[in-house]
mmCIF file of the N, C-alpha and C atoms, coordinates in Angstrom:
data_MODEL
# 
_entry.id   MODEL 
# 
loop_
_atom_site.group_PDB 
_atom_site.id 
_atom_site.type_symbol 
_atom_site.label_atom_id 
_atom_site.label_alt_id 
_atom_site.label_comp_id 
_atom_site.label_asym_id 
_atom_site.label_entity_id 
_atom_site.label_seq_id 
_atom_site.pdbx_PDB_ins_code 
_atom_site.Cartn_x 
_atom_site.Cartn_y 
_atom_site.Cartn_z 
_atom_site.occupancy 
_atom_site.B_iso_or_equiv 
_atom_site.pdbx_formal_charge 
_atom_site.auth_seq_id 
_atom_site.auth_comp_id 
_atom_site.auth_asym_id 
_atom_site.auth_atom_id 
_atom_site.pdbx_PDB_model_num 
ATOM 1   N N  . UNK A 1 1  ? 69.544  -153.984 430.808 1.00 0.00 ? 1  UNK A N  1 
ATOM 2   C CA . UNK A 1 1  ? 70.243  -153.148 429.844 1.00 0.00 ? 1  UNK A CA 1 
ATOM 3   C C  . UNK A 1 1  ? 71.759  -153.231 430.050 1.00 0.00 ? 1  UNK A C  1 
ATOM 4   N N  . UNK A 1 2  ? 72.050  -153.323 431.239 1.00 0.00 ? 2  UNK A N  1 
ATOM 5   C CA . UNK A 1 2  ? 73.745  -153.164 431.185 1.00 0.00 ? 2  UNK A CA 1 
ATOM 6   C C  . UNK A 1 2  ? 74.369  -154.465 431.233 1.00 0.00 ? 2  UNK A C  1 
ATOM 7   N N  . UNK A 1 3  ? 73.146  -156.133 431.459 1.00 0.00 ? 3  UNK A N  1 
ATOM 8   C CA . UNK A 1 3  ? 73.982  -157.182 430.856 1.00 0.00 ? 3  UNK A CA 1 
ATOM 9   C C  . UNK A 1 3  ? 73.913  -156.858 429.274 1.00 0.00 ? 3  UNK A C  1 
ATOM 10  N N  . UNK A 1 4  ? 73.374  -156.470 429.174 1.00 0.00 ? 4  UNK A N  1 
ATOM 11  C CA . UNK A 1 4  ? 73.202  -156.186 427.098 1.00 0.00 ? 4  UNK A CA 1 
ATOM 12  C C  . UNK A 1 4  ? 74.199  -155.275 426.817 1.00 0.00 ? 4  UNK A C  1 
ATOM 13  N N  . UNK A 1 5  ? 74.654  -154.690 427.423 1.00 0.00 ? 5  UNK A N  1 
ATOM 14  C CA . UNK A 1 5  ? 75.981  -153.670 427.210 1.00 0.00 ? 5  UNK A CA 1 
ATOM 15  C C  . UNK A 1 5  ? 77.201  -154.436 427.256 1.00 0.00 ? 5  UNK A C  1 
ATOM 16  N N  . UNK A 1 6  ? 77.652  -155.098 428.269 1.00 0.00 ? 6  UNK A N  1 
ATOM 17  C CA . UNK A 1 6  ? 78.320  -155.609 429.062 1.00 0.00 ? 6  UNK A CA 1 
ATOM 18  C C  . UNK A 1 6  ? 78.591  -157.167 427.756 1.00 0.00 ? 6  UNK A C  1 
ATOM 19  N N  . UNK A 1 7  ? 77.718  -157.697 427.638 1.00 0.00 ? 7  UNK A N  1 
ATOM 20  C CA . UNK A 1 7  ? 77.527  -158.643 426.147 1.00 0.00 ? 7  UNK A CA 1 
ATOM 21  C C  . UNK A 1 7  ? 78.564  -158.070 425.268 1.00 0.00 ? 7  UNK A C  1 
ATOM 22  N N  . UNK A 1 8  ? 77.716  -157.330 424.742 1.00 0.00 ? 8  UNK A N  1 
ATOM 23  C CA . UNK A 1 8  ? 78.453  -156.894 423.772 1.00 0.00 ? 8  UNK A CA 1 
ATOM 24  C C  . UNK A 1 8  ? 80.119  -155.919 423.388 1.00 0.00 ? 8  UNK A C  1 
ATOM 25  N N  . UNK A 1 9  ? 80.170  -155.678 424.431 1.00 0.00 ? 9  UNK A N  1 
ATOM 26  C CA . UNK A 1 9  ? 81.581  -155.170 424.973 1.00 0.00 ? 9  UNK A CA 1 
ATOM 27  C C  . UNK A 1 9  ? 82.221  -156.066 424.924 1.00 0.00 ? 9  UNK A C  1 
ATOM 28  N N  . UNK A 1 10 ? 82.032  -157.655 425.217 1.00 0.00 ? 10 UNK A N  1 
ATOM 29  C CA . UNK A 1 10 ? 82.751  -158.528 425.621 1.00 0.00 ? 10 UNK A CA 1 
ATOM 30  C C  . UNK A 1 10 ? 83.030  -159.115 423.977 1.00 0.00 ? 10 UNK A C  1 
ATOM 31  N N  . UNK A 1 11 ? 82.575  -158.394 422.911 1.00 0.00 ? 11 UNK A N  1 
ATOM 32  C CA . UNK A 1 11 ? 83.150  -158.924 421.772 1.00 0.00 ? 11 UNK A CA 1 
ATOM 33  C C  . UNK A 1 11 ? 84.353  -158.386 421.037 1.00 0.00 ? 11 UNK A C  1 
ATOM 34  N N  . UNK A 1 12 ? 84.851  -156.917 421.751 1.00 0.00 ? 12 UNK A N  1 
ATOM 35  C CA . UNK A 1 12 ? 85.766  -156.466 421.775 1.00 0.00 ? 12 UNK A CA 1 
ATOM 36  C C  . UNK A 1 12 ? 86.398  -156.255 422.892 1.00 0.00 ? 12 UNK A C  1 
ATOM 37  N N  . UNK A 1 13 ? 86.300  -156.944 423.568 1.00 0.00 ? 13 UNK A N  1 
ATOM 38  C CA . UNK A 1 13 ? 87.199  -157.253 424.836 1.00 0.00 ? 13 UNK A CA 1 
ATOM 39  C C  . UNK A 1 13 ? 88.295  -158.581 424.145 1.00 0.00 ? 13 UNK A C  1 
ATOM 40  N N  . UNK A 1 14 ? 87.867  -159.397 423.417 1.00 0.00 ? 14 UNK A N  1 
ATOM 41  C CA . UNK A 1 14 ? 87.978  -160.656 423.244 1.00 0.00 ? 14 UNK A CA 1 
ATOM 42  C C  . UNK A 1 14 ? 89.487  -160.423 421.842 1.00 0.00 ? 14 UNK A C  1 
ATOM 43  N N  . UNK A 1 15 ? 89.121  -159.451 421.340 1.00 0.00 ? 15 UNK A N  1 
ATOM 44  C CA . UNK A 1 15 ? 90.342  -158.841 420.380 1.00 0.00 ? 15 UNK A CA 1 
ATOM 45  C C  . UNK A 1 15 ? 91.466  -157.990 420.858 1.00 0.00 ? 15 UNK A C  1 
ATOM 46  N N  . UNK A 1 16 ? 90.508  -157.075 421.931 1.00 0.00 ? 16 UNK A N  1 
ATOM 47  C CA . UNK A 1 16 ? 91.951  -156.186 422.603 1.00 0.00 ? 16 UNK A CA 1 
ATOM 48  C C  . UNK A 1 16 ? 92.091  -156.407 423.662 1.00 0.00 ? 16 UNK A C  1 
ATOM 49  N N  . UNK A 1 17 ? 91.805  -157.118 424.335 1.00 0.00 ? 17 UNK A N  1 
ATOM 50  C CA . UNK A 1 17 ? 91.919  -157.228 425.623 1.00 0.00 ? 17 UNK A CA 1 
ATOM 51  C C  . UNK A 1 17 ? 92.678  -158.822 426.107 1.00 0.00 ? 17 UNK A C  1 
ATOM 52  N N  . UNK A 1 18 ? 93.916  -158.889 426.253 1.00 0.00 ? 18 UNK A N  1 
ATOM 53  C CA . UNK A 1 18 ? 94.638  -160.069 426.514 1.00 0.00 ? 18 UNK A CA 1 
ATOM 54  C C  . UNK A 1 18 ? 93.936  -161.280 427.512 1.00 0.00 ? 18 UNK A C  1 
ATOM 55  N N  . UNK A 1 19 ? 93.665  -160.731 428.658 1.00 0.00 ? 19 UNK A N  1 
ATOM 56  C CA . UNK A 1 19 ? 92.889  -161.595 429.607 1.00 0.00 ? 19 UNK A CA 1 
ATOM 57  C C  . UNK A 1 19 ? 91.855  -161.986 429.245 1.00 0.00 ? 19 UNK A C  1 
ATOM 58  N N  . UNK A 1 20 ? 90.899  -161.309 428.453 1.00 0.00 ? 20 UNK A N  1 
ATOM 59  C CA . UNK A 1 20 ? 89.604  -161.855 428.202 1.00 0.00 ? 20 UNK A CA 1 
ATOM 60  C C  . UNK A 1 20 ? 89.924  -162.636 426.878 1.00 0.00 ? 20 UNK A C  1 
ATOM 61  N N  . UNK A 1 21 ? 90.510  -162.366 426.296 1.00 0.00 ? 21 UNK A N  1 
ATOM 62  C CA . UNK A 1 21 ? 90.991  -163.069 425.002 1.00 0.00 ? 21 UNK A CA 1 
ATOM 63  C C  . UNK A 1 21 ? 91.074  -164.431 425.570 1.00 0.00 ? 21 UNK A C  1 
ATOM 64  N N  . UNK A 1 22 ? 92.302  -164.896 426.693 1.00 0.00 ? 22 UNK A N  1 
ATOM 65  C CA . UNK A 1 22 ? 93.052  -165.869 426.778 1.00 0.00 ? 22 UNK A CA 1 
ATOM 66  C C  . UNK A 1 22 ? 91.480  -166.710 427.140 1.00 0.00 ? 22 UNK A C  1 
ATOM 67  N N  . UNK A 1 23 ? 90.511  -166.565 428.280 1.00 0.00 ? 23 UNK A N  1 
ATOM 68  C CA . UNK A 1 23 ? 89.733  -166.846 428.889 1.00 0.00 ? 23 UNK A CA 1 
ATOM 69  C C  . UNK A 1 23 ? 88.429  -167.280 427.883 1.00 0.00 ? 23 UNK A C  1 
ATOM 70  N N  . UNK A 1 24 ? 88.169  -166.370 426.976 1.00 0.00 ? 24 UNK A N  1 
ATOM 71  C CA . UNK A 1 24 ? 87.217  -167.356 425.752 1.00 0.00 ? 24 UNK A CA 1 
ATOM 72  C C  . UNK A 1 24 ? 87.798  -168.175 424.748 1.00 0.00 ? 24 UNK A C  1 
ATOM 73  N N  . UNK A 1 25 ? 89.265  -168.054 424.845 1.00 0.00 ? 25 UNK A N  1 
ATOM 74  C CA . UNK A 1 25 ? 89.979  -169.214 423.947 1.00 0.00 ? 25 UNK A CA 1 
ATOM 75  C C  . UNK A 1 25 ? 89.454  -170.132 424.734 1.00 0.00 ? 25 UNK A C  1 
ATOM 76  N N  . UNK A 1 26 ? 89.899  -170.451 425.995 1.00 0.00 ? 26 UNK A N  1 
ATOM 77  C CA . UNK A 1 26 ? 89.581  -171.648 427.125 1.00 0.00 ? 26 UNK A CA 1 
ATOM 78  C C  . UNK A 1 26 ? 88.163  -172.303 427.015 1.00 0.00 ? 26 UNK A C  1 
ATOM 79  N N  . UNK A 1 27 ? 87.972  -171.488 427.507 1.00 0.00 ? 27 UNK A N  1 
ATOM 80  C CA . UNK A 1 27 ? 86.019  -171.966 427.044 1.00 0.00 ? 27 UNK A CA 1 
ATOM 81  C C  . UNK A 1 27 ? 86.037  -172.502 425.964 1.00 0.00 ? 27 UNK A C  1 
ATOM 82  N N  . UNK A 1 28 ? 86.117  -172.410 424.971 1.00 0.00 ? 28 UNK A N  1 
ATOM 83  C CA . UNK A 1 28 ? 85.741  -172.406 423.424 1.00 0.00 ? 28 UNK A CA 1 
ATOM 84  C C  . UNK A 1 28 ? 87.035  -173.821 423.388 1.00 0.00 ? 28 UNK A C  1 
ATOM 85  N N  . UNK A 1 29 ? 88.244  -173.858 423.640 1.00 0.00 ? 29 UNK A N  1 
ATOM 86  C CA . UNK A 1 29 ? 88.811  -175.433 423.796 1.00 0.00 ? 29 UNK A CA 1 
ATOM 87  C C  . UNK A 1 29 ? 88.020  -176.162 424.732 1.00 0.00 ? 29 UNK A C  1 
ATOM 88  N N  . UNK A 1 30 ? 87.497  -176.001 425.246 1.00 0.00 ? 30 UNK A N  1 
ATOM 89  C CA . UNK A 1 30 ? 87.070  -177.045 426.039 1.00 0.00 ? 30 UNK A CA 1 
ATOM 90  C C  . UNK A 1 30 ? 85.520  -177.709 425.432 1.00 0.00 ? 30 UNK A C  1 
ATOM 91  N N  . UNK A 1 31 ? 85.409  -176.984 424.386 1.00 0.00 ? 31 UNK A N  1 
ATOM 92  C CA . UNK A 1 31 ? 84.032  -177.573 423.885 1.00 0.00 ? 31 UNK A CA 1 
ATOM 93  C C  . UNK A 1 31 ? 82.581  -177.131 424.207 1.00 0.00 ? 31 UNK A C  1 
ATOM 94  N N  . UNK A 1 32 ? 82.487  -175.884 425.122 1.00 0.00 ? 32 UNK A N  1 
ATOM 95  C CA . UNK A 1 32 ? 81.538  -174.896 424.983 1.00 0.00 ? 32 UNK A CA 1 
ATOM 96  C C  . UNK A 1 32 ? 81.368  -174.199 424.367 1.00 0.00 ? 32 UNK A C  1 
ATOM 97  N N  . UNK A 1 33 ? 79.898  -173.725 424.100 1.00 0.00 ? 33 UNK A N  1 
ATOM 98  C CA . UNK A 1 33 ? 79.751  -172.784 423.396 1.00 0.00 ? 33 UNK A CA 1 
ATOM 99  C C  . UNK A 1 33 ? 80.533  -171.375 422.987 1.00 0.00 ? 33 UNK A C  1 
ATOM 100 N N  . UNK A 1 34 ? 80.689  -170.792 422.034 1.00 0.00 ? 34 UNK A N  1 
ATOM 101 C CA . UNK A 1 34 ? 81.014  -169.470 422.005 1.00 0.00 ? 34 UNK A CA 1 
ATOM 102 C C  . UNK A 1 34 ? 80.018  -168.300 422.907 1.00 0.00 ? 34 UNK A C  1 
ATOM 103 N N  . UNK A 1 35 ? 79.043  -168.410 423.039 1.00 0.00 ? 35 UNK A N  1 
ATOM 104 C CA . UNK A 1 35 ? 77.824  -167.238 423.556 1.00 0.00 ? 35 UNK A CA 1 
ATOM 105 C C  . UNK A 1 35 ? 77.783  -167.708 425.322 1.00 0.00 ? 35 UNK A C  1 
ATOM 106 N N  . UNK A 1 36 ? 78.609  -168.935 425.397 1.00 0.00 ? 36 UNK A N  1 
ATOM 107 C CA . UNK A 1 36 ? 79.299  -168.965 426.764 1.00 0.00 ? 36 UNK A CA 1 
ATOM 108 C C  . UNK A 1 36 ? 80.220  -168.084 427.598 1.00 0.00 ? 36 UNK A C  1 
ATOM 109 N N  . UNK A 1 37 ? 81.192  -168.862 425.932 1.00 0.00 ? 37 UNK A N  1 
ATOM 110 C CA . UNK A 1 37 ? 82.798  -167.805 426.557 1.00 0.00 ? 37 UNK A CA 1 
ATOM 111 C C  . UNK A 1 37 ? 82.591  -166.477 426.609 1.00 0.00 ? 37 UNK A C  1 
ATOM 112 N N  . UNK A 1 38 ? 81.447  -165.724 426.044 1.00 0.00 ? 38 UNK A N  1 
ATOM 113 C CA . UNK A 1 38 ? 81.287  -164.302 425.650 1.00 0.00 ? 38 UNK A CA 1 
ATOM 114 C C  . UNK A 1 38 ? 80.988  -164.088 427.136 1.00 0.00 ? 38 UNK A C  1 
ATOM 115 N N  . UNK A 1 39 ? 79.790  -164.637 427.870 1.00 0.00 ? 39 UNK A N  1 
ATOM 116 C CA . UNK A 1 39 ? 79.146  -164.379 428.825 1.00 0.00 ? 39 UNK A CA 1 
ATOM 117 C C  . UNK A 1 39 ? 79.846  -164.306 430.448 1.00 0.00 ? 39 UNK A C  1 
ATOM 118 N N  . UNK A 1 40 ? 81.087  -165.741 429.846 1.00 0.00 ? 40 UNK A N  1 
ATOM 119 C CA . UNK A 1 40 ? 81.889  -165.439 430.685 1.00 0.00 ? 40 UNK A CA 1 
ATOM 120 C C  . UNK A 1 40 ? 83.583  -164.157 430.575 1.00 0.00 ? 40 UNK A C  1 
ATOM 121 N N  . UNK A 1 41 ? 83.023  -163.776 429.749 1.00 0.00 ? 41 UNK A N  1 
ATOM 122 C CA . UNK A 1 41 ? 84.388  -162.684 429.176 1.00 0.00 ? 41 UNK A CA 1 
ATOM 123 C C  . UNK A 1 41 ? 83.860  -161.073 430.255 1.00 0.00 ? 41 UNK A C  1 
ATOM 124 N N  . UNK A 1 42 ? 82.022  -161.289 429.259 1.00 0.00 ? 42 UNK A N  1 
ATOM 125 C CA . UNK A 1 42 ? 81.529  -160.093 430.381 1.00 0.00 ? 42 UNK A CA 1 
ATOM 126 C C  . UNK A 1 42 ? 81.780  -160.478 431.850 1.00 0.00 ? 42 UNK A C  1 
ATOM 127 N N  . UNK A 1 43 ? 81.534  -161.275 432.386 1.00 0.00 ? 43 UNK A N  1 
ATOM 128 C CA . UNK A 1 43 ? 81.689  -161.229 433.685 1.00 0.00 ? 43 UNK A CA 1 
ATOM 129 C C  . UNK A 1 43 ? 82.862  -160.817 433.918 1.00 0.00 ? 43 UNK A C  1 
ATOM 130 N N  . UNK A 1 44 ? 84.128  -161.404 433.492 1.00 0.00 ? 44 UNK A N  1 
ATOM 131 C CA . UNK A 1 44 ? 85.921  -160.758 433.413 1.00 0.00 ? 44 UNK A CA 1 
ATOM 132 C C  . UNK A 1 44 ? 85.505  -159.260 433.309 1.00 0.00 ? 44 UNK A C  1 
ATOM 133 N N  . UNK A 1 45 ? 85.015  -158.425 432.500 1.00 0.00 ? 45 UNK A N  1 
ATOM 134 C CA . UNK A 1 45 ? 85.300  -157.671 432.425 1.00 0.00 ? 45 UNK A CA 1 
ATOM 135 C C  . UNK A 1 45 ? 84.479  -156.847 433.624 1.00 0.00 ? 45 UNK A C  1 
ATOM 136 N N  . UNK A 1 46 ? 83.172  -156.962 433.897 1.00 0.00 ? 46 UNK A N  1 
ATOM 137 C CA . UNK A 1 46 ? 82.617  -156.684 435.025 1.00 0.00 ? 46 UNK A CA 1 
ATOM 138 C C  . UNK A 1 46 ? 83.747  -156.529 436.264 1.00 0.00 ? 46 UNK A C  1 
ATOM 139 N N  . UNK A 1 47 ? 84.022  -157.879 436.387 1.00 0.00 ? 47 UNK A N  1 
ATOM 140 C CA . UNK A 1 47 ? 85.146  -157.566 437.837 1.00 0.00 ? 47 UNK A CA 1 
ATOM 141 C C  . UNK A 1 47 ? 86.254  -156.813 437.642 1.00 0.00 ? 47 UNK A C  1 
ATOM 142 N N  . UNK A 1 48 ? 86.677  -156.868 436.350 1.00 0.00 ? 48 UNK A N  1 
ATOM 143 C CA . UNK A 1 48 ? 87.938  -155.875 436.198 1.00 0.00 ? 48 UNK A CA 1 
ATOM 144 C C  . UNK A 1 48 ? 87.523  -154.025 436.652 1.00 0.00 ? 48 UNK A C  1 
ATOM 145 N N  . UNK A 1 49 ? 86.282  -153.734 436.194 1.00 0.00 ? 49 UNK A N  1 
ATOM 146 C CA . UNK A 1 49 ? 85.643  -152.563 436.270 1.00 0.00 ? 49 UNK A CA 1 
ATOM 147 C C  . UNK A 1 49 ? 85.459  -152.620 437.571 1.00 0.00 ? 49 UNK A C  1 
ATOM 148 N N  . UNK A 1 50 ? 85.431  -152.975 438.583 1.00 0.00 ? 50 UNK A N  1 
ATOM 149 C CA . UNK A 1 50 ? 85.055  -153.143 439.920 1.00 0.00 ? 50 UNK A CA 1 
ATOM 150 C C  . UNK A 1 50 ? 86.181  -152.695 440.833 1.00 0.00 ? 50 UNK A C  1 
ATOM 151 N N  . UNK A 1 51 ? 87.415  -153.700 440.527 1.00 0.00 ? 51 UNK A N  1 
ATOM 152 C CA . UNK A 1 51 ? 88.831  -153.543 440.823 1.00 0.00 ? 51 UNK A CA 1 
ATOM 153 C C  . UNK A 1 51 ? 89.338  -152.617 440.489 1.00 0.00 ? 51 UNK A C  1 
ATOM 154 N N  . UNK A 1 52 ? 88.866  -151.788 439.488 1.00 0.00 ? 52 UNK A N  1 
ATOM 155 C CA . UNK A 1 52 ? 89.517  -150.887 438.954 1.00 0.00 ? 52 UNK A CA 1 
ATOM 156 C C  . UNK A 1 52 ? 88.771  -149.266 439.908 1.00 0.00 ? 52 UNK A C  1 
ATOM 157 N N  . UNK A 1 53 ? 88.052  -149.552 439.450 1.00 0.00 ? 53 UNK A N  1 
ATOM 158 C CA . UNK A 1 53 ? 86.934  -148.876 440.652 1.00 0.00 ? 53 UNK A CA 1 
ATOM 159 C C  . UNK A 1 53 ? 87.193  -148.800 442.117 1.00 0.00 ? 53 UNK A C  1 
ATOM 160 N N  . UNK A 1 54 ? 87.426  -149.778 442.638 1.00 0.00 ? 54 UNK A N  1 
ATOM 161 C CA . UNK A 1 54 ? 87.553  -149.998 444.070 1.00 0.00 ? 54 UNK A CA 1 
ATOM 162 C C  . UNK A 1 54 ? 88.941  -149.400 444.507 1.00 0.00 ? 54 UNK A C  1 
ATOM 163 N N  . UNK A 1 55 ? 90.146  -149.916 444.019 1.00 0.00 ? 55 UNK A N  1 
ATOM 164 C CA . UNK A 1 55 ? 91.729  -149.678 443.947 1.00 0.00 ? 55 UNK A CA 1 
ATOM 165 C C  . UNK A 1 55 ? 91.917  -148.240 443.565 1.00 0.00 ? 55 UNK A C  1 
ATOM 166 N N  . UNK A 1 56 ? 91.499  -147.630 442.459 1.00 0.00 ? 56 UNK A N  1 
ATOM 167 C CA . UNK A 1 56 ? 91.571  -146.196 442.303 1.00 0.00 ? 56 UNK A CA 1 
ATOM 168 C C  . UNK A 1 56 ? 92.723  -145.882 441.384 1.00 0.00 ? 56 UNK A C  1 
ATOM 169 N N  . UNK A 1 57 ? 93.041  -147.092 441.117 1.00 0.00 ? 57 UNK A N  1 
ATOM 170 C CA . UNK A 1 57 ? 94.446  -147.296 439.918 1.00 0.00 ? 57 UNK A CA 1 
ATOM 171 C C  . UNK A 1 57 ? 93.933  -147.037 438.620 1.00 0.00 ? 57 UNK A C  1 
ATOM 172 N N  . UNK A 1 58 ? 94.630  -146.904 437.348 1.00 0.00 ? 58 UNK A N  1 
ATOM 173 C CA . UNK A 1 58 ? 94.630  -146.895 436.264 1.00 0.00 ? 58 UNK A CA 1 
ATOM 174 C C  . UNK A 1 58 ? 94.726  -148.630 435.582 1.00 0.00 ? 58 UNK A C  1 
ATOM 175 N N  . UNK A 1 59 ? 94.323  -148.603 435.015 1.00 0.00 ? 59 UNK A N  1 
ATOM 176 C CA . UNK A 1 59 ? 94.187  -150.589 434.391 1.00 0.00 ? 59 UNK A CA 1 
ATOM 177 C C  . UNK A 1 59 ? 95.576  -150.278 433.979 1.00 0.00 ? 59 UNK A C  1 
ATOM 178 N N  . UNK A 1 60 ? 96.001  -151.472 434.543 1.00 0.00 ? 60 UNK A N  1 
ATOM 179 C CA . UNK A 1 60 ? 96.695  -151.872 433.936 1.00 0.00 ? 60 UNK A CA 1 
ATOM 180 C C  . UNK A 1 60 ? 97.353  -153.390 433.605 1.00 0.00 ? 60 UNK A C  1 
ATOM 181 N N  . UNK A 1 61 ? 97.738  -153.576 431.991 1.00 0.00 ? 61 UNK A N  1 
ATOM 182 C CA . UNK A 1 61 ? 97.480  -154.681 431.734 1.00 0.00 ? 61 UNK A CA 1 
ATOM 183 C C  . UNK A 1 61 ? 98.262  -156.277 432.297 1.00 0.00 ? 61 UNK A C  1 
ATOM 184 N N  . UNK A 1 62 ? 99.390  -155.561 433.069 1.00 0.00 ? 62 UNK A N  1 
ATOM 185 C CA . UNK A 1 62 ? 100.426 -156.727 433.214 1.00 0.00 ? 62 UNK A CA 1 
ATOM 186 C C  . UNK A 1 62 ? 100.154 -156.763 435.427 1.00 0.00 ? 62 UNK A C  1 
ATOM 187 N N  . UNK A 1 63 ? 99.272  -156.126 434.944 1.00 0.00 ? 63 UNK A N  1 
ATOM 188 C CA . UNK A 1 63 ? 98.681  -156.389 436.743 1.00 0.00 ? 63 UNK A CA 1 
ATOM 189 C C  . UNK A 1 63 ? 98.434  -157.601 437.383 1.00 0.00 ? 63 UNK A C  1 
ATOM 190 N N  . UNK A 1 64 ? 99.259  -158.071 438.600 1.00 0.00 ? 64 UNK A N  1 
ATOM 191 C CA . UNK A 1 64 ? 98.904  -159.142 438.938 1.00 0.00 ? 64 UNK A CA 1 
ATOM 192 C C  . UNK A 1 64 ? 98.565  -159.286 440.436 1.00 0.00 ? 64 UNK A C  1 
ATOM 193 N N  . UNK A 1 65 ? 97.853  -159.568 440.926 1.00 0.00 ? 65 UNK A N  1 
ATOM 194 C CA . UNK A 1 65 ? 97.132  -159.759 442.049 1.00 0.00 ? 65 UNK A CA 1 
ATOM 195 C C  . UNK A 1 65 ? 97.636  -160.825 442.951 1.00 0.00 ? 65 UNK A C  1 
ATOM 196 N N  . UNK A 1 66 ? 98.106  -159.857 444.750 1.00 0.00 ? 66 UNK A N  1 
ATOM 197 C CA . UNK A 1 66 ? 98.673  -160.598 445.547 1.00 0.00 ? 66 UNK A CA 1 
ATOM 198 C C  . UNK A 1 66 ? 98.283  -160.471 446.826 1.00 0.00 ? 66 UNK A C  1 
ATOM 199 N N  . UNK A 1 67 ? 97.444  -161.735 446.993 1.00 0.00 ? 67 UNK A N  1 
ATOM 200 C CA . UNK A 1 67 ? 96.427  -162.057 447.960 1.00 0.00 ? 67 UNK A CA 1 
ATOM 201 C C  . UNK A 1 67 ? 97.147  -162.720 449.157 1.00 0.00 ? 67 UNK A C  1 
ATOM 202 N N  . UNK A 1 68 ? 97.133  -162.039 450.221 1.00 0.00 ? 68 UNK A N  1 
ATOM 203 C CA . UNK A 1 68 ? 97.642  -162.673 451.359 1.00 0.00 ? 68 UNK A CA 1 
ATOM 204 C C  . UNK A 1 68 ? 96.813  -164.015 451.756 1.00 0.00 ? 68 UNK A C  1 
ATOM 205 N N  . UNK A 1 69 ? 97.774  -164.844 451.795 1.00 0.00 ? 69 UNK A N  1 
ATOM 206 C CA . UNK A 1 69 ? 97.157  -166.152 452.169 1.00 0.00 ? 69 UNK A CA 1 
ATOM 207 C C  . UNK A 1 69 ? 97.085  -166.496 454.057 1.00 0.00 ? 69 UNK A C  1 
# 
């Protein structure tokens, strides 16, 4: 049930949501399917909910992530 949620979220993720937008353009140039890029949009958005979750922050969109190497 919540990949079936998570699906379909990812079809308005794909309009308002910049990152997931940019990320099924990609897919979709490269000559995969659309019901790909979707699948991989949910997953984007999955981890974003996670991070967002975990960190305790508010989303935000110009967030960029800095991983000690």
């Amino acid at each position: 049930k919540l990949r079936n949620l998570l699906f379909l979220c990812s079809f308005n993720a794909c309009k308002h949501n910049k990152a997931c937008k940019e990320v099924y353009e990609r897919i979709v140039n490269k000559g995969k399917s659309k019901k790909l890029a979707l699948i991989a949009v949910a997953n984007k958005l999955l981890k974003q909910s996670f991070a967002i979750a975990k960190s305790g922050r508010p989303y935000d969109e110009t967030y960029v992530s800095i991983l000690p190497r």
